[in-house]
Backbone as a chain_set.jsonl record, in Angstrom:
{"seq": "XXXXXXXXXXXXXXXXXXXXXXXXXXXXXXXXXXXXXXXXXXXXXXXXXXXXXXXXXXXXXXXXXXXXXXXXXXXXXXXXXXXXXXXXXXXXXXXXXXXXXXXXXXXXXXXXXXXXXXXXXXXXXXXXXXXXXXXXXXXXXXXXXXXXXXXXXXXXXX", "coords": {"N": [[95.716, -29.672, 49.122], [98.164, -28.133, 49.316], [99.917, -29.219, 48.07], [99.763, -28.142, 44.964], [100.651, -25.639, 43.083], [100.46, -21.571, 43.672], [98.703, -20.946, 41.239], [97.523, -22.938, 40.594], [95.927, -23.334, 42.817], [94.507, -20.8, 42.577], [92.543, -21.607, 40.72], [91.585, -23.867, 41.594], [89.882, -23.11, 44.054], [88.4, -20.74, 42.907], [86.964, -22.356, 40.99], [85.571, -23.711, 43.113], [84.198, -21.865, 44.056], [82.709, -20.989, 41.817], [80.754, -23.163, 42.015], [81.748, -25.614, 41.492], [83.459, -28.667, 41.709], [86.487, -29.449, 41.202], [89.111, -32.216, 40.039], [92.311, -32.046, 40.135], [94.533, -32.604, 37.477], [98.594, -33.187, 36.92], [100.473, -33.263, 34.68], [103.646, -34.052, 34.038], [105.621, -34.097, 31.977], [104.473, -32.089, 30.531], [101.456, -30.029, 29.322], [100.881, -27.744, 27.535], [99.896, -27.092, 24.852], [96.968, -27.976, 22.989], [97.408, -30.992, 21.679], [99.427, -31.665, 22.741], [98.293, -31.503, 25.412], [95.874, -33.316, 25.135], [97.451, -36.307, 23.81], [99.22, -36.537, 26.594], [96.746, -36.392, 28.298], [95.365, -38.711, 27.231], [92.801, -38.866, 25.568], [90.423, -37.501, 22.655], [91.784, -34.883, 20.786], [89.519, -32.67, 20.644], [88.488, -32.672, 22.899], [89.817, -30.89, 24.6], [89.227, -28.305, 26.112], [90.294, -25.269, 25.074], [91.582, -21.897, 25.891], [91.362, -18.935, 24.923], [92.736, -15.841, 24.424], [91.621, -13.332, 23.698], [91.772, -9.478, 22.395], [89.094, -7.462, 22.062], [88.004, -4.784, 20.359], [89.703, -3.015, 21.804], [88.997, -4.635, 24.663], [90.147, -6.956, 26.119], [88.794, -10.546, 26.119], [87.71, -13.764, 26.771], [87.762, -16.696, 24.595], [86.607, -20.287, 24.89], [87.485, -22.937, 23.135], [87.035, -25.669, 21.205], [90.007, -28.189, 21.481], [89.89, -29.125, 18.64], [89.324, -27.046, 16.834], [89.813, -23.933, 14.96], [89.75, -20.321, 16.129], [87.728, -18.223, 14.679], [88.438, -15.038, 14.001], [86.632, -13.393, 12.832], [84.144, -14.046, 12.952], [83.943, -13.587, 16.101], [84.057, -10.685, 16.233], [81.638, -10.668, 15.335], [79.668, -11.93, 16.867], [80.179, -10.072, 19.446], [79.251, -7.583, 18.018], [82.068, -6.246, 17.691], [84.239, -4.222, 16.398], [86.732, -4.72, 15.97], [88.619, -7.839, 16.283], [91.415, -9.506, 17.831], [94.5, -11.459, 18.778], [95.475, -11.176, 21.717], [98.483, -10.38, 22.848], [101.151, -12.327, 24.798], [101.873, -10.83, 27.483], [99.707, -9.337, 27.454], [97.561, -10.867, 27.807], [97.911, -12.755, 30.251], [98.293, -10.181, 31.934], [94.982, -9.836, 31.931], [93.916, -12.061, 32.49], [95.326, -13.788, 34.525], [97.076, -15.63, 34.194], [99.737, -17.817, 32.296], [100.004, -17.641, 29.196], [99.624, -21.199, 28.092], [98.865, -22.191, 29.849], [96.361, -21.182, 30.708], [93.436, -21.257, 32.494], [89.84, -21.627, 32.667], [88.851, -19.969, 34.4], [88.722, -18.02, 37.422], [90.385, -15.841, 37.503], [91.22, -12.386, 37.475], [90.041, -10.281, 36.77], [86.069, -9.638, 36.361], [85.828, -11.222, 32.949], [84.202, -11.04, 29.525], [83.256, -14.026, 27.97], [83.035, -16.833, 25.732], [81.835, -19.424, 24.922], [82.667, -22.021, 22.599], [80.462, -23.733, 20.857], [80.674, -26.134, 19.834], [82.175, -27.72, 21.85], [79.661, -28.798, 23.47], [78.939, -30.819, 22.647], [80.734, -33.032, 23.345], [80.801, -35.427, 25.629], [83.243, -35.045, 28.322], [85.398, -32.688, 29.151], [88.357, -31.148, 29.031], [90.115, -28.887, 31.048], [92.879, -26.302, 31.096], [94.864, -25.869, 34.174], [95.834, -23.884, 35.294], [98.443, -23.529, 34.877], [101.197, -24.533, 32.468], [101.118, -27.797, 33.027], [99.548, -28.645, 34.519], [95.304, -30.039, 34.228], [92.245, -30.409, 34.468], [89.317, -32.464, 34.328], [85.683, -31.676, 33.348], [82.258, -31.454, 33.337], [80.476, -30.105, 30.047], [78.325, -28.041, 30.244], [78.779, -27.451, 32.784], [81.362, -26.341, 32.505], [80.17, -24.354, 31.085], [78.014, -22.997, 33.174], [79.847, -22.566, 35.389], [81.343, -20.686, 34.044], [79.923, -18.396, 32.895], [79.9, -18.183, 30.472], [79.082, -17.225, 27.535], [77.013, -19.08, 24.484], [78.563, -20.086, 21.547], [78.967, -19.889, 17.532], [82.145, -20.043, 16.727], [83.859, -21.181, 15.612], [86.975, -21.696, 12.803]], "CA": [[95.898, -28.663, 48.103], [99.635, -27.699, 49.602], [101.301, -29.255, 46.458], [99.385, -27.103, 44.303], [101.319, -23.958, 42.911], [99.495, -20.291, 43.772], [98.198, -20.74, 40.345], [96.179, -23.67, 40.301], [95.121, -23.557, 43.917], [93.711, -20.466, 42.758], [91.93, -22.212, 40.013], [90.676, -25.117, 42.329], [89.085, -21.94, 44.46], [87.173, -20.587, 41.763], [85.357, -23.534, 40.562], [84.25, -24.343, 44.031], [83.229, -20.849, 44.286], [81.472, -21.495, 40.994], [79.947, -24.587, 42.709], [81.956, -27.172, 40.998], [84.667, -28.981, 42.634], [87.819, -30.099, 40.012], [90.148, -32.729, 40.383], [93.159, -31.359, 39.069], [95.738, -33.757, 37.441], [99.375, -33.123, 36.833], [101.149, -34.347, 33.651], [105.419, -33.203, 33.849], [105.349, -33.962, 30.452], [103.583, -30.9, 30.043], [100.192, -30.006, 28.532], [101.128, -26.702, 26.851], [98.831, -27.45, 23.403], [95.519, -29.18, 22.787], [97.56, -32.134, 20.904], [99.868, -32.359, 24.225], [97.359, -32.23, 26.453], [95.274, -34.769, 24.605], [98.696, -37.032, 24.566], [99.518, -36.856, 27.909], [95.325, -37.567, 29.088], [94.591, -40.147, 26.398], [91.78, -38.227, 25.212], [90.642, -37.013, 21.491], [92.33, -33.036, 20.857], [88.741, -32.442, 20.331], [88.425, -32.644, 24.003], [90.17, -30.246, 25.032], [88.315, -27.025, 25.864], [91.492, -24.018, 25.249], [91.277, -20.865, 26.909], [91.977, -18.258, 24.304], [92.139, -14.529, 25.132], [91.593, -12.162, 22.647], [91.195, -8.376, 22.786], [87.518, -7.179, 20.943], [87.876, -3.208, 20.794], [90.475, -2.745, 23.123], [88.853, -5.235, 25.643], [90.07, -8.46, 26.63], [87.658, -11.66, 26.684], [88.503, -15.359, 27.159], [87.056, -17.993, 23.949], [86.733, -21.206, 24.802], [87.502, -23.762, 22.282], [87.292, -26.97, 21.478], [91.142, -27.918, 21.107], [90.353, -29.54, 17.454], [89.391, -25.552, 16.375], [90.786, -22.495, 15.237], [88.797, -19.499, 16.516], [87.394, -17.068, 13.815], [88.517, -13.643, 14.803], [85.056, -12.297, 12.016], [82.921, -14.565, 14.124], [84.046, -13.465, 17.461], [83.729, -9.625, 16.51], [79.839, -10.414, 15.077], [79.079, -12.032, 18.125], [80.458, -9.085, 20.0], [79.476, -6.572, 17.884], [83.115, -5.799, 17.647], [84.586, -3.42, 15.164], [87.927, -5.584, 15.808], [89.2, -8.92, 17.411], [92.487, -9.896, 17.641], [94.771, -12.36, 19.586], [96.035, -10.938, 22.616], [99.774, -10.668, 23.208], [101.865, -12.99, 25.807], [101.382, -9.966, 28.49], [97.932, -8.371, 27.867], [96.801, -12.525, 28.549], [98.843, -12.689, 31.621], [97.644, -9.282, 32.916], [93.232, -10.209, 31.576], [93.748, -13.551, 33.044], [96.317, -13.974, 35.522], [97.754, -17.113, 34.052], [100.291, -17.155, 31.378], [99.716, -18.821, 27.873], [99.51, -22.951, 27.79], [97.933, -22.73, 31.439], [95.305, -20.351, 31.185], [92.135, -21.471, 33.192], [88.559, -20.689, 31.97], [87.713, -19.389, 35.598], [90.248, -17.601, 38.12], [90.936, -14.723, 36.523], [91.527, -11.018, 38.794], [88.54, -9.574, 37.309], [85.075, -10.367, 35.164], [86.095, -11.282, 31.35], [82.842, -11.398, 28.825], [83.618, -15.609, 27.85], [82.074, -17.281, 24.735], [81.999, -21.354, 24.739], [82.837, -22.975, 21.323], [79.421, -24.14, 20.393], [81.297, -27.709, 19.754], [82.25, -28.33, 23.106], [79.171, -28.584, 23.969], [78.639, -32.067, 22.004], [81.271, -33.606, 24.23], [80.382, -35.856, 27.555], [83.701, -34.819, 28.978], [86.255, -31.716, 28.616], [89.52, -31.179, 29.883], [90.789, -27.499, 30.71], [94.046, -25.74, 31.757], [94.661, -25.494, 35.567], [96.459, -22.613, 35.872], [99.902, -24.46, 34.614], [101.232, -25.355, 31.457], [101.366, -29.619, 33.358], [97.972, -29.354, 34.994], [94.492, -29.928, 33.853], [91.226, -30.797, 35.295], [88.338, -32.744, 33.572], [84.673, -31.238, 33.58], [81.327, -31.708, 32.021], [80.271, -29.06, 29.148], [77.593, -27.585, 30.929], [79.114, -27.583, 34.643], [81.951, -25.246, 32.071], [79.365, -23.15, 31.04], [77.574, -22.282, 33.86], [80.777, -21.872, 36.087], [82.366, -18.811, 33.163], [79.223, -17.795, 32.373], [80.173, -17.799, 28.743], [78.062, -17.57, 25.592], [77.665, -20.28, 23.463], [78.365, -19.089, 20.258], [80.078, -20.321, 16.803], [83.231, -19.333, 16.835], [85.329, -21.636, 14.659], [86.729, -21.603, 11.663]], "C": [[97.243, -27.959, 48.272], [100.402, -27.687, 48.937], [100.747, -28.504, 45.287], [100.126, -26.027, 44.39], [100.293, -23.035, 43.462], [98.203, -20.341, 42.337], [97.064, -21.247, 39.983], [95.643, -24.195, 41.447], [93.935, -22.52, 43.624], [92.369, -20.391, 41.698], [90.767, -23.012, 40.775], [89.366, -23.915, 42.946], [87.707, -21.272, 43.91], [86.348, -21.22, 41.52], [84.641, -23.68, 41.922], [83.748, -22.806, 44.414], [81.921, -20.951, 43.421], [80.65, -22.454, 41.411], [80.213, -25.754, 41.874], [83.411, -27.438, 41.454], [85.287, -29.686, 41.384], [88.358, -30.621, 40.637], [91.353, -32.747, 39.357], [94.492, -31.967, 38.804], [97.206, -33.056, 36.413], [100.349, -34.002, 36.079], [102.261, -33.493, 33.206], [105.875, -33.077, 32.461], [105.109, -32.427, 29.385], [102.096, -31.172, 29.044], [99.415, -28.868, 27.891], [100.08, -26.214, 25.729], [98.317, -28.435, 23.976], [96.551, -30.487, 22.293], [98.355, -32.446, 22.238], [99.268, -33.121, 25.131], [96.431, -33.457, 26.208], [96.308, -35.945, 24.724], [98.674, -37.286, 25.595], [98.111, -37.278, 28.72], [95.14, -38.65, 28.441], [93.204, -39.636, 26.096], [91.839, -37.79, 23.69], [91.182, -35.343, 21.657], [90.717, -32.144, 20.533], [88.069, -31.914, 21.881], [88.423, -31.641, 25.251], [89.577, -28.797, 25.028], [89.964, -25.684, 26.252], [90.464, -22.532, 25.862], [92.043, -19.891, 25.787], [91.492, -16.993, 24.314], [92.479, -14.17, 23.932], [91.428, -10.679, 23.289], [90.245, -8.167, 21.348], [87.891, -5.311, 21.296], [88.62, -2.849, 21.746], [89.87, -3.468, 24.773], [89.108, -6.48, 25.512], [88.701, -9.198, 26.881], [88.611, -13.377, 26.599], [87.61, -16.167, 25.294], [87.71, -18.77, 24.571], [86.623, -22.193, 24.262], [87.66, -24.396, 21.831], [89.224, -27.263, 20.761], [91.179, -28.454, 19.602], [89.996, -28.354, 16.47], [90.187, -24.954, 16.249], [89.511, -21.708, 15.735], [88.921, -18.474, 15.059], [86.957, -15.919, 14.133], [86.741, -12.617, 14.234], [84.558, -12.454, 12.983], [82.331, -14.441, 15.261], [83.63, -12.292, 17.185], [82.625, -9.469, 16.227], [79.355, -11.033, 16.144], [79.044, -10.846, 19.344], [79.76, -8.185, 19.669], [80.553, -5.9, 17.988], [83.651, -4.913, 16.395], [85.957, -4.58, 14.737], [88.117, -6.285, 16.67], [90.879, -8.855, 16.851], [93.234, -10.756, 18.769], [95.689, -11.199, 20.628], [97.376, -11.388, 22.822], [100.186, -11.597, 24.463], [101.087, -11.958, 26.984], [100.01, -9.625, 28.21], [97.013, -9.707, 28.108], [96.945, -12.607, 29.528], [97.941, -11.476, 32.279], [95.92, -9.408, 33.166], [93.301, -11.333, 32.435], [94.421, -13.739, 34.684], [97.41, -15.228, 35.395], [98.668, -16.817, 32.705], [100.259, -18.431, 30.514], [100.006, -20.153, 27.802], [98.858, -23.398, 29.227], [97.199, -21.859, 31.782], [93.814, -21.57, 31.694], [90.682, -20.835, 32.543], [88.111, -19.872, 33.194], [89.445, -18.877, 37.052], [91.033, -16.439, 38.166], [90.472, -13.075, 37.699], [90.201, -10.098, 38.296], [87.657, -10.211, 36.099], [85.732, -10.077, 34.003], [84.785, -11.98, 30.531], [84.122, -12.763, 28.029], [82.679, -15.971, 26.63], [82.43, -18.733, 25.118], [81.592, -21.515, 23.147], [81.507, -23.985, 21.594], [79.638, -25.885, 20.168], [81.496, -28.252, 21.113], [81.217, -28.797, 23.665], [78.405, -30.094, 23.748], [79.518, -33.47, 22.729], [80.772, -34.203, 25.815], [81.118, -35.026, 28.33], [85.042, -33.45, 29.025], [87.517, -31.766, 29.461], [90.046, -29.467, 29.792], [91.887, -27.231, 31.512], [93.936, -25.822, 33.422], [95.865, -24.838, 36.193], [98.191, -22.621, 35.644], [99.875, -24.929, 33.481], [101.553, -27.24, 31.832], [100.189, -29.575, 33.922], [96.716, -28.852, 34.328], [93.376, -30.442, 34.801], [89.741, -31.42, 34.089], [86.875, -32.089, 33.568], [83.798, -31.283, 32.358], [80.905, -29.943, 30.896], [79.537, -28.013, 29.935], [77.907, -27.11, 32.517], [80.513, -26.347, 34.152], [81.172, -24.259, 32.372], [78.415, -22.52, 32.136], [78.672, -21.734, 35.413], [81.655, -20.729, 35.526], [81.035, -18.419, 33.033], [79.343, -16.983, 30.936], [78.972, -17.727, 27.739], [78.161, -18.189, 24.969], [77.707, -19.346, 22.388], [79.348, -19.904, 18.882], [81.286, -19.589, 16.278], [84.377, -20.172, 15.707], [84.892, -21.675, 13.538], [86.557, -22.683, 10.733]], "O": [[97.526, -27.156, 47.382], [101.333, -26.896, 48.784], [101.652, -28.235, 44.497], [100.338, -25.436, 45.448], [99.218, -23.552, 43.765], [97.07, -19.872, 42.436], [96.068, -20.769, 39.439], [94.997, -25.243, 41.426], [92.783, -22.741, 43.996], [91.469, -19.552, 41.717], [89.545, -22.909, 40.673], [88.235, -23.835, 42.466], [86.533, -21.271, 44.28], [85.15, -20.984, 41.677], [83.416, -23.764, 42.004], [82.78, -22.74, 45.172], [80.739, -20.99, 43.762], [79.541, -22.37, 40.884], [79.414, -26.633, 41.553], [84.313, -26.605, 41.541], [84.614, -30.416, 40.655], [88.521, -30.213, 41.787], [91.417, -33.229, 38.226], [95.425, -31.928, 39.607], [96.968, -32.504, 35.339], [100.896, -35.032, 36.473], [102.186, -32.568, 32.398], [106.407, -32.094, 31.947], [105.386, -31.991, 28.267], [101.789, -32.128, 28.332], [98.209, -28.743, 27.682], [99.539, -25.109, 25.751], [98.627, -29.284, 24.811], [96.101, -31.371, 23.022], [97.997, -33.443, 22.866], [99.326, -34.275, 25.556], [96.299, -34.401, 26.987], [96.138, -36.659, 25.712], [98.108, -38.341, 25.882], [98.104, -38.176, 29.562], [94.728, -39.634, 29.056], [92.363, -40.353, 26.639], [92.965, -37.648, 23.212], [90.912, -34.708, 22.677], [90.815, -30.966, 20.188], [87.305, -30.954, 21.984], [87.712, -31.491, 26.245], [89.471, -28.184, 23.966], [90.454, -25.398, 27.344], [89.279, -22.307, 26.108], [93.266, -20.008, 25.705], [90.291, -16.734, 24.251], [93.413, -14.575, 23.24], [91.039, -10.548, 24.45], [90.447, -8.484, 20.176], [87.98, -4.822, 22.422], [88.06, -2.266, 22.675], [90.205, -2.969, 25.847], [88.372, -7.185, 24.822], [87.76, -8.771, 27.55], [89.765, -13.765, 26.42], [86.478, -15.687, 25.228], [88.876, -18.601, 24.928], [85.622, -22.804, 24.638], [88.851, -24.311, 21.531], [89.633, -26.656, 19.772], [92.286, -28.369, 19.069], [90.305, -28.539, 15.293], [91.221, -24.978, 16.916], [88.405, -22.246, 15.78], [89.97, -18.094, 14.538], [85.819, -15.564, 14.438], [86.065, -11.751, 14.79], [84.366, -11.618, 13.867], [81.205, -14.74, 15.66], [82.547, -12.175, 17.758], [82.114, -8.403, 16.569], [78.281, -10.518, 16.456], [78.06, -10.709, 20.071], [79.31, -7.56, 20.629], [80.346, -4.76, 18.403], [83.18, -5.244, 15.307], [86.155, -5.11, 13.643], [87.958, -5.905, 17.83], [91.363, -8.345, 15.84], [92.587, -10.815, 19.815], [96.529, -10.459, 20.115], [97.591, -12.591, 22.973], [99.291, -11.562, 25.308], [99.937, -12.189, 27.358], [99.222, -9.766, 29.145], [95.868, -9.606, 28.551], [95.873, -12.539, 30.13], [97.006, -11.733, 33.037], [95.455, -9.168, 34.28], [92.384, -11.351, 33.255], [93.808, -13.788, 35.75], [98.256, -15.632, 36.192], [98.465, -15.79, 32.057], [100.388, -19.625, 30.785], [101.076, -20.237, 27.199], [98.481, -24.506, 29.608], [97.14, -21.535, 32.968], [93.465, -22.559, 31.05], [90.572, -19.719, 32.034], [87.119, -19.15, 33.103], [90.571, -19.306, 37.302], [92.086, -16.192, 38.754], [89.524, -12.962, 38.476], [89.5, -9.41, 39.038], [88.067, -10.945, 35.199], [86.217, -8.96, 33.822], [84.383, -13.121, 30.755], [85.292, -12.594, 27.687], [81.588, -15.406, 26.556], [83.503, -18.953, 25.68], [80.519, -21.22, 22.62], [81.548, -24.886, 22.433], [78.739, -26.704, 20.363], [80.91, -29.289, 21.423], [81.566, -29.44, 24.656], [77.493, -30.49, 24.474], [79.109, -34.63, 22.686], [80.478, -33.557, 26.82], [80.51, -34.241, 29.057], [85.961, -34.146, 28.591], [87.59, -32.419, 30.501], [90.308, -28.899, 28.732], [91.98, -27.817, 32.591], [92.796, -25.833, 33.887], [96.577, -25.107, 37.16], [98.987, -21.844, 36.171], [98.939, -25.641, 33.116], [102.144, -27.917, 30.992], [99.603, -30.655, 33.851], [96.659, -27.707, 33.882], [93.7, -30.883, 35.904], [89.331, -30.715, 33.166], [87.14, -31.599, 34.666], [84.046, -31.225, 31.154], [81.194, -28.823, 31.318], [80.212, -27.049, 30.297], [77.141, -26.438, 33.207], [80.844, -25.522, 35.004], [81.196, -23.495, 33.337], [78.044, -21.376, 31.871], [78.386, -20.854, 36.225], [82.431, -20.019, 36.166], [81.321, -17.231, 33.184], [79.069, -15.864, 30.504], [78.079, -18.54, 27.498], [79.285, -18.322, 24.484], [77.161, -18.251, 22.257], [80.385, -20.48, 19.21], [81.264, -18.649, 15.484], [85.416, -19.749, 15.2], [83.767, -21.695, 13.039], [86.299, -22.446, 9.553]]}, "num_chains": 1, "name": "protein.A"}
């Protein structure tokens, strides 16, 4: 784990805290966007489970969503009970997360963030998510997601 950055060692960390061990692959290419990262694995963009922070009411949360989605900010604040969603700036992601936009992680993050899972992902054998780097990712099953964020399923796209 030595050639690992700080970022996505402290990715790897997490999951096996969660109790799932990632093998976390490195494409120089980059894997910035769902259509990248799909590219560079050979996978559908459907695949790809994104890591998208929003703030709900002045609180940060993470969606996770399948990369062939948009997220529907209504959807997210009636699941919430939110008065308002909105997409979280460059920094207020970075500071909620610890990772900075095209390599956010669903898990890793400096403190608890309430998580939803894209209701689609969940139709997938195999997912692929950020690892802490816009060039690395890690594969994982739907379920082995969701019970390592402890997200909510919920429908979220538009």
């Amino acid at each position: 784990m030595t050639a690992l950055g700080a970022s996505t060692r402290r990715v790897v960390e997490a999951a096996a805290a969660a109790g799932v061990s990632i093998a976390v692959r490195r494409f120089p290419e980059g894997t910035r966007t769902a259509a990248d990262a799909a590219a560079a694995i050979g996978c559908p963009v459907a695949a790809i489970a994104k890591s998208i922070v929003l703030v709900g009411d002045d609180v940060p949360l993470v969606v996770l969503t399948s990369g062939a989605n948009r997220v529907d900010y209504t959807k997210v604040a009636g699941v919430l009970g939110a008065d308002a969603v909105r997409r979280a700036t460059a920094e207020e992601a970075k500071a909620a997360t610890g990772y900075a936009i095209g390599g956010t992680a669903p898990f890793g993050h400096p403190q608890p963030l309430t998580m939803l899972l894209d209701e689609d992902l969940l139709a997938l054998p195999v997912l692929w998510a950020a690892a802490g780097t816009p060039d690395t990712v890690f594969p994982i099953e739907p379920r082995a997601l969701l019970e390592a964020t402890g997200a909510r399923v919920a429908d979220v796209a538009e």
